[in-house]
N, CA, C and O of each residue as an XYZ file, in Angstrom:
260
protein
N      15.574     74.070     51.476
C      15.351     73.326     50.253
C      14.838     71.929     50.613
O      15.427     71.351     51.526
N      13.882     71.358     50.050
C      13.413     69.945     50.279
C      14.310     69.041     49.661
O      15.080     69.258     48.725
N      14.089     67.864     50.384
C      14.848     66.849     50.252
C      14.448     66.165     48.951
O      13.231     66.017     48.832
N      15.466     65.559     47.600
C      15.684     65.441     46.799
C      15.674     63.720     46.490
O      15.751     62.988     47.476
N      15.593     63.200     45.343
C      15.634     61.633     44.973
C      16.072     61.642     43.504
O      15.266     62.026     42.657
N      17.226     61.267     43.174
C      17.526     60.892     41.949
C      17.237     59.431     41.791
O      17.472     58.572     42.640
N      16.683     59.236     40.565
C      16.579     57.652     40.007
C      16.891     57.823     38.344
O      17.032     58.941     37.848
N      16.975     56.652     37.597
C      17.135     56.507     36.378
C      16.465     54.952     35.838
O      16.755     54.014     36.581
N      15.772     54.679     34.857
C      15.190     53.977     34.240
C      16.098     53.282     33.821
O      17.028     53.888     33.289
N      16.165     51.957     33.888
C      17.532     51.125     33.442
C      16.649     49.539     32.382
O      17.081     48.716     31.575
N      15.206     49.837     33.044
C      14.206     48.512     31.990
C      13.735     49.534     31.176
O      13.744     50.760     31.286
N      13.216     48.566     30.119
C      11.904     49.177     29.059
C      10.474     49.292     29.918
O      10.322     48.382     30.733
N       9.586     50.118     29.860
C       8.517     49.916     30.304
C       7.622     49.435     29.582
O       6.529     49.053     30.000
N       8.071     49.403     28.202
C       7.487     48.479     26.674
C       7.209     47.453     27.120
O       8.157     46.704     27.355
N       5.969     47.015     27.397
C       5.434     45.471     27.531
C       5.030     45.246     28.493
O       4.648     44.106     28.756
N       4.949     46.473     29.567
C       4.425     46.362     31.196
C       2.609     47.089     31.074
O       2.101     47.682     30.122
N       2.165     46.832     32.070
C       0.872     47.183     32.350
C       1.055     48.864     31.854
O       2.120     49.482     31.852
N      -0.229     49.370     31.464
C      -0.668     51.036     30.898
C      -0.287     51.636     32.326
O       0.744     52.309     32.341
N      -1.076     51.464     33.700
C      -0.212     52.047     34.631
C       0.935     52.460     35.139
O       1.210     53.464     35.796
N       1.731     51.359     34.672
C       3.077     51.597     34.960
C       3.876     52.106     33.676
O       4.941     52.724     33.700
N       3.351     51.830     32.862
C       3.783     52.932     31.431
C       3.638     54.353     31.564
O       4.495     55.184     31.264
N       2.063     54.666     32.213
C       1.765     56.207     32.588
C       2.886     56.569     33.885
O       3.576     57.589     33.875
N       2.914     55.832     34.673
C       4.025     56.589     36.084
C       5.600     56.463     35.599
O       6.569     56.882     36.233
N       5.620     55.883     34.504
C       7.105     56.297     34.345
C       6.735     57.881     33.613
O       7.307     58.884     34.039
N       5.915     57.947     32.695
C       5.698     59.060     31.960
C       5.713     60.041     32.969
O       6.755     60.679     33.123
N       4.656     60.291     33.743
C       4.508     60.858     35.121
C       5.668     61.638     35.814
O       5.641     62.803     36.210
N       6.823     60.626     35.879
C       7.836     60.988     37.026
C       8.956     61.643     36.051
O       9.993     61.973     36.627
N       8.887     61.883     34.605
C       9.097     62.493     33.677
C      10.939     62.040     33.061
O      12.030     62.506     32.731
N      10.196     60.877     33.247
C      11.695     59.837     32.559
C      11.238     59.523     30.819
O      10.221     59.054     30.309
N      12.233     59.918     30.387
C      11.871     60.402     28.601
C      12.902     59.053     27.857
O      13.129     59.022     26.647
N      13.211     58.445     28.428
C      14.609     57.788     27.350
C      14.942     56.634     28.817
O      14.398     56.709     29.919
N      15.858     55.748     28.426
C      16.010     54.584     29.485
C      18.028     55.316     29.625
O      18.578     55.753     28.614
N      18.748     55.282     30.979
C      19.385     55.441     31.416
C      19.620     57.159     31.705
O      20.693     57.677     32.014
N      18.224     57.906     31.498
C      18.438     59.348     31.680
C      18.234     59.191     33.271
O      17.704     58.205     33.783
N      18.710     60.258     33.951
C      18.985     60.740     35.225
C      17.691     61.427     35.172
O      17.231     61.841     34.108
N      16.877     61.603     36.712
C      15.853     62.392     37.249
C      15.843     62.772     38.109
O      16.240     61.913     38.896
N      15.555     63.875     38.715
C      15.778     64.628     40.532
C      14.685     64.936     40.368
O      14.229     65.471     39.358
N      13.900     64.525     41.710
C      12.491     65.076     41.796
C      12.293     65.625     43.200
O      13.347     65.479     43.819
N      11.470     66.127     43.851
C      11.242     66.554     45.271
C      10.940     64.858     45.760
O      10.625     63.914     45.035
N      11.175     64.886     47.308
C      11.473     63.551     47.626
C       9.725     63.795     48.746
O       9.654     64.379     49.827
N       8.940     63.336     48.220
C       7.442     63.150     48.972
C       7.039     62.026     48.745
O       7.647     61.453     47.840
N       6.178     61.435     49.256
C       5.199     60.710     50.008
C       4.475     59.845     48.618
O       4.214     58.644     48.548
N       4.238     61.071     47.432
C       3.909     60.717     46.467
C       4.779     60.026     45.135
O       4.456     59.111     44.378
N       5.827     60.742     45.186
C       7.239     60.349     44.237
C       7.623     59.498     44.593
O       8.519     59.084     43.858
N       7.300     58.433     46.064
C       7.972     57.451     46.929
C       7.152     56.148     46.414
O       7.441     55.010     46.044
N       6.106     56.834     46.569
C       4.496     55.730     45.926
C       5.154     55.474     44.555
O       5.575     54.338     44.336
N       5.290     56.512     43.535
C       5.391     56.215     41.934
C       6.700     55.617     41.670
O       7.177     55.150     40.636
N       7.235     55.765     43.038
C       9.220     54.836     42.391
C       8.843     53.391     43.015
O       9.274     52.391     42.441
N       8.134     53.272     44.052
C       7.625     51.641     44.124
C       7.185     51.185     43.681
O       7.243     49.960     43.780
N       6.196     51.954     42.627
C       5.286     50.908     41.793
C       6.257     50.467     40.538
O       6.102     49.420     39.909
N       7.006     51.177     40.350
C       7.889     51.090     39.332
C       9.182     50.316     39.516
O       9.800     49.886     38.542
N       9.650     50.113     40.950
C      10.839     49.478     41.512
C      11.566     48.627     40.537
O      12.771     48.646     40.287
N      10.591     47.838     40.001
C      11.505     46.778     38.794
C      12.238     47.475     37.304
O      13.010     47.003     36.470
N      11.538     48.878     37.463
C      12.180     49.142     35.889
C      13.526     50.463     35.953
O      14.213     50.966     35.065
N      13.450     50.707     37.670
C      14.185     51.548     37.835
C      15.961     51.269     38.983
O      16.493     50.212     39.322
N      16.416     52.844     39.286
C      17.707     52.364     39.891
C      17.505     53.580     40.748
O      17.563     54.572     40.021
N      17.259     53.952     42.192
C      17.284     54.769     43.097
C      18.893     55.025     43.262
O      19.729     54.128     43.147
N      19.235     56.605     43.595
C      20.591     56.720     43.969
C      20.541     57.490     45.120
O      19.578     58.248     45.005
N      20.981     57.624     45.931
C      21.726     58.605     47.149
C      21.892     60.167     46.593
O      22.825     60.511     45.867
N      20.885     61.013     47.031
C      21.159     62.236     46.638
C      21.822     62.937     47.919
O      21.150     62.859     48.947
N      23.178     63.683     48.009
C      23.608     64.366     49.307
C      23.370     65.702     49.303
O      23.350     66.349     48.255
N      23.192     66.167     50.353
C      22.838     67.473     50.471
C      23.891     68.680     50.332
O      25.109     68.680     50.510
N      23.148     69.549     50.012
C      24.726     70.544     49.494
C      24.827     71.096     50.659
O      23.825     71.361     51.323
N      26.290     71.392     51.147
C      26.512     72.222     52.231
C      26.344     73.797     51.966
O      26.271     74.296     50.843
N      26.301     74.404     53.017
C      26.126     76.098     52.259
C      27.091     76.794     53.328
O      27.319     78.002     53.259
């Protein structure tokens, strides 16, 4: 299983640049304090930095099996 990234939207993106309005849309955050798990790439890493100010990265652990 690939490695995982939860974040959650904790700003408005109301009043920020159209780019960064579209990459919250993008990373498919619908509402401000909803939870998101996405595959953890190269690209999802790019769209949570550009966004760094409106969001909250958490520690996802891996499930044992």
């Amino acid at each position: 299983m690939a490695p995982r990234v939860t974040f959650r939207q904790i700003r408005s993106a109301s009043g920020h640049q159209a780019d960064q309005q579209r990459t919250v849309d993008a990373l498919g955050i619908r509402r401000l304090n909803q939870w998101v798990e996405q595959n953890d790439t190269p690209q999802i890493r790019g769209m949570l930095f550009k966004i760094r100010h409106l969001i909250e990265v958490a520690e996802t652990k891996a499930k044992a099996k």
